[in-house]
C-alpha positions as CSV (number, residue, x, y, z in Angstrom):
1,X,0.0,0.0,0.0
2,X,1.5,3.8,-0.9
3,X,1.7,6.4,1.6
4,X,-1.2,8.3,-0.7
5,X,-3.7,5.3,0.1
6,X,-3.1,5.5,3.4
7,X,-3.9,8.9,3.5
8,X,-7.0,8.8,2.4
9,X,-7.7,6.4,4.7
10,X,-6.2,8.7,7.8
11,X,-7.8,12.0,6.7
12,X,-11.9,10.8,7.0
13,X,-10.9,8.5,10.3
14,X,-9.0,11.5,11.8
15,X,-12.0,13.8,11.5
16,X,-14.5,11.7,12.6
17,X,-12.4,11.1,15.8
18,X,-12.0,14.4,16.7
19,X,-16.0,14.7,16.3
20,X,-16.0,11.5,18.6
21,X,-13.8,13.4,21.2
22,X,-15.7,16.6,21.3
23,X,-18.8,15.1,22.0
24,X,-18.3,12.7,24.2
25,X,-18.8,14.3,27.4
26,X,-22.0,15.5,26.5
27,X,-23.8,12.1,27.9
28,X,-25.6,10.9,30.8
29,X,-23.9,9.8,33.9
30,X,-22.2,6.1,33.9
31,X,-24.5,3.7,36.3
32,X,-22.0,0.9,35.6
33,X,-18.5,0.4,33.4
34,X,-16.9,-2.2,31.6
35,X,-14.1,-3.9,33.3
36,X,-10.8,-2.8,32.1
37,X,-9.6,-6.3,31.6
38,X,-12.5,-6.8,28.9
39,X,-11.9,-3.6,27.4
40,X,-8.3,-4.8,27.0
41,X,-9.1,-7.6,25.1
42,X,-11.6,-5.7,22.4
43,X,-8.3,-3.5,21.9
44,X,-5.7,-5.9,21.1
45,X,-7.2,-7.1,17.9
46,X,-8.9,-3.7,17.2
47,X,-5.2,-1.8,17.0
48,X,-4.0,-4.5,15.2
49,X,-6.4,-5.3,12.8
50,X,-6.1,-1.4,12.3
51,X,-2.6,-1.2,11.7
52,X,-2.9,-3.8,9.2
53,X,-5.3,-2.0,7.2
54,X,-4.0,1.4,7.8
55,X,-0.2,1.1,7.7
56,X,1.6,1.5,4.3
57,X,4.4,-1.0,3.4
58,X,7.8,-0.6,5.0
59,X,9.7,-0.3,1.2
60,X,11.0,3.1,0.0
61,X,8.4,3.2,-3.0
62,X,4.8,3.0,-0.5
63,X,6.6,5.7,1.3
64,X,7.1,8.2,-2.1
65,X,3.6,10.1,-2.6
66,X,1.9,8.3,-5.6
67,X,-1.0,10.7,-6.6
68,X,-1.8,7.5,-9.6
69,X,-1.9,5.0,-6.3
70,X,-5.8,6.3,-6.1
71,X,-7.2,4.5,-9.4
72,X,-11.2,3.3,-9.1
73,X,-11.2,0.9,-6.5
74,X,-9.7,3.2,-4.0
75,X,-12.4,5.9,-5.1
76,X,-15.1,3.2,-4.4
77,X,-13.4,2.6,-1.1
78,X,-13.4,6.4,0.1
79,X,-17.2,6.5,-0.6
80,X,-17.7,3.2,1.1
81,X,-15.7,4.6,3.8
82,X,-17.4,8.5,3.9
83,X,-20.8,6.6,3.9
84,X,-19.7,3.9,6.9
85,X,-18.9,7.0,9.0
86,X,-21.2,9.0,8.1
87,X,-23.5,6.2,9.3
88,X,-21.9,6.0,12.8
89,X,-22.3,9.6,12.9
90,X,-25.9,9.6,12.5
91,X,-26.0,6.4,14.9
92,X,-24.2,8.7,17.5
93,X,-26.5,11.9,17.0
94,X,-29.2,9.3,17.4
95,X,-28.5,7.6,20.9
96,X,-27.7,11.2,22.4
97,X,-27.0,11.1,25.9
98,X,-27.0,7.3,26.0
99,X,-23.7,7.2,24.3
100,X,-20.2,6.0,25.0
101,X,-16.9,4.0,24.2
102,X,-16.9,1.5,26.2
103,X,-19.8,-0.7,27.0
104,X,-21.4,1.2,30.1
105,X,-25.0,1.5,31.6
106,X,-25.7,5.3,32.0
107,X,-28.3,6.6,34.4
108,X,-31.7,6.3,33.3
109,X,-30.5,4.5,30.1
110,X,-33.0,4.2,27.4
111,X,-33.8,1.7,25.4
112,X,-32.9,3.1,21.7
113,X,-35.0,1.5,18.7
114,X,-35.8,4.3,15.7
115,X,-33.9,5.6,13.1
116,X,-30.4,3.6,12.3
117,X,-31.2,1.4,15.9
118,X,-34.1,0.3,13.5
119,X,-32.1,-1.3,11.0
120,X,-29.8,-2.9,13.1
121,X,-29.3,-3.0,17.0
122,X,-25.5,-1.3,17.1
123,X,-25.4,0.9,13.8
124,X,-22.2,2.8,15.4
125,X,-19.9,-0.5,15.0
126,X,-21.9,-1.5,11.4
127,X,-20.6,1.7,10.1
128,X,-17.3,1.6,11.5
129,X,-17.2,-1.7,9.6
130,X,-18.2,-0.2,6.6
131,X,-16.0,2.0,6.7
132,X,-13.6,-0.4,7.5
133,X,-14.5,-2.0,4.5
134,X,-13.8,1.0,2.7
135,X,-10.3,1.2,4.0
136,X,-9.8,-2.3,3.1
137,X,-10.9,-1.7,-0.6
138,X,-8.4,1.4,-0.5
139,X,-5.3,0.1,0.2
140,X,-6.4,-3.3,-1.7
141,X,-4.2,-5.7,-0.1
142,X,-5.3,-9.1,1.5
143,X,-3.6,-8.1,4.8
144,X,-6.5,-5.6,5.3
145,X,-9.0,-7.8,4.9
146,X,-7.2,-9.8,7.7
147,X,-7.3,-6.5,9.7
148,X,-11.2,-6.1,9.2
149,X,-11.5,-9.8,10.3
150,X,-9.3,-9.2,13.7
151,X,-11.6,-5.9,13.9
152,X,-15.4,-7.8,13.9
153,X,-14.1,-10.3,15.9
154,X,-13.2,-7.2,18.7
155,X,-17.0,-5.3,18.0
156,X,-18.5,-8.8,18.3
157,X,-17.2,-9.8,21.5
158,X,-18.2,-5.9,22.5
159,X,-21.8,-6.8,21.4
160,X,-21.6,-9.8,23.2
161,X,-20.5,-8.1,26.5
162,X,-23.4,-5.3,25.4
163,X,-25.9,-7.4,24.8
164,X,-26.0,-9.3,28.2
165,X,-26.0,-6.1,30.0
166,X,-29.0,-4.6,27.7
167,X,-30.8,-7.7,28.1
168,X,-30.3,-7.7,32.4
169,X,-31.1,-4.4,32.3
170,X,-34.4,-4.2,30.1
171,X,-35.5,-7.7,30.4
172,X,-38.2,-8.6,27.7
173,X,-37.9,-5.4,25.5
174,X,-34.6,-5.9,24.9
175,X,-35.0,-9.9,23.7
176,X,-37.8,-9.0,21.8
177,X,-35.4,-6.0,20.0
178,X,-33.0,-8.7,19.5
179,X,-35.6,-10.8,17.5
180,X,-36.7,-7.8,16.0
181,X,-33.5,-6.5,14.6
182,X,-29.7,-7.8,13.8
183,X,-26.8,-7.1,15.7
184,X,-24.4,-5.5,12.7
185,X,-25.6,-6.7,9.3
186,X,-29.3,-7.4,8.5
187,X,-29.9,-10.9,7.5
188,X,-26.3,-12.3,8.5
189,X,-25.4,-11.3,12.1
């Protein structure tokens, strides 16, 4: 992968996380956290996986600005990737308060179910995947797609640690939501 591919992979992520970290202390207060020993072991494959998709190669010629290193398939990938974040985004906007990194209950948590929690239950992590996906298709090397599989296994073992605590703490709404709607991507998982 060339230095200008992973560029246009940096720029979109690098935005959306400085939109991440200026809202996130506008949320509710945290009723209960995630453990710091599970949060370690969502990150360990997450940084990988995203160092494999995001890193260029370690050869002189990745490194040397290639405007032509941007052909079709990495166009396709920076809309795949714009629309995956921009889905997050409106996921995030969406859940308001009720927001955060890390799997938490916040103080009179609500239960979430219109707009992109209607198409599937955690629409943050399905468009960080697309976007993911988008990367992937950018840099166009099979070690990406290795780093998008490290990266859904991390989110689904966070959806797995979410899931129980949404279902302890809402009961019978919240198993009839997972019934209702998929996890990450409608019709598969």
């Amino acid at each position: 992968m060339n230095i200008a591919q992973s560029i246009a992979i940096v720029v979109p992520w690098t935005l959306w996380l400085l939109y991440w970290i200026a809202t996130s202390n506008r949320v509710k207060e945290t009723a209960r956290k995630e453990a710091s020993l599970s949060r370690t072991l969502q990150s360990i494959p997450l940084i990988s996986g995203g160092a494999l998709i995001v890193l260029p190669d370690f050869n002189t010629a990745a490194l040397t600005f290639d405007p032509h290193a941007i052909g079709p398939l990495q166009l396709a990938g920076i809309a795949v990737l714009l629309a995956g974040l921009a889905f997050s985004v409106w996921a995030r906007l969406h859940l308001g308060t009720n927001w955060s990194v890390s799997v938490t209950l916040k103080e009179d948590h609500e239960l979430v179910r219109s707009g992109p929690y209607g198409l599937v239950r955690h629409p943050i992590y399905t468009g960080c995947l697309l976007a993911l996906l988008g990367a992937v298709l950018i840099g166009a090397q099979w070690r990406g797609v290795a780093g998008l599989v490290l990266i859904f296994a991390s989110l689904a073992y966070k959806v797995r640690v979410e899931e129980s605590w949404l279902t302890g703490h809402f009961g019978r709404a919240y198993s009839q939501y997972r019934r209702d709607v998929a996890a990450l991507i409608p019709g598969l998982f």
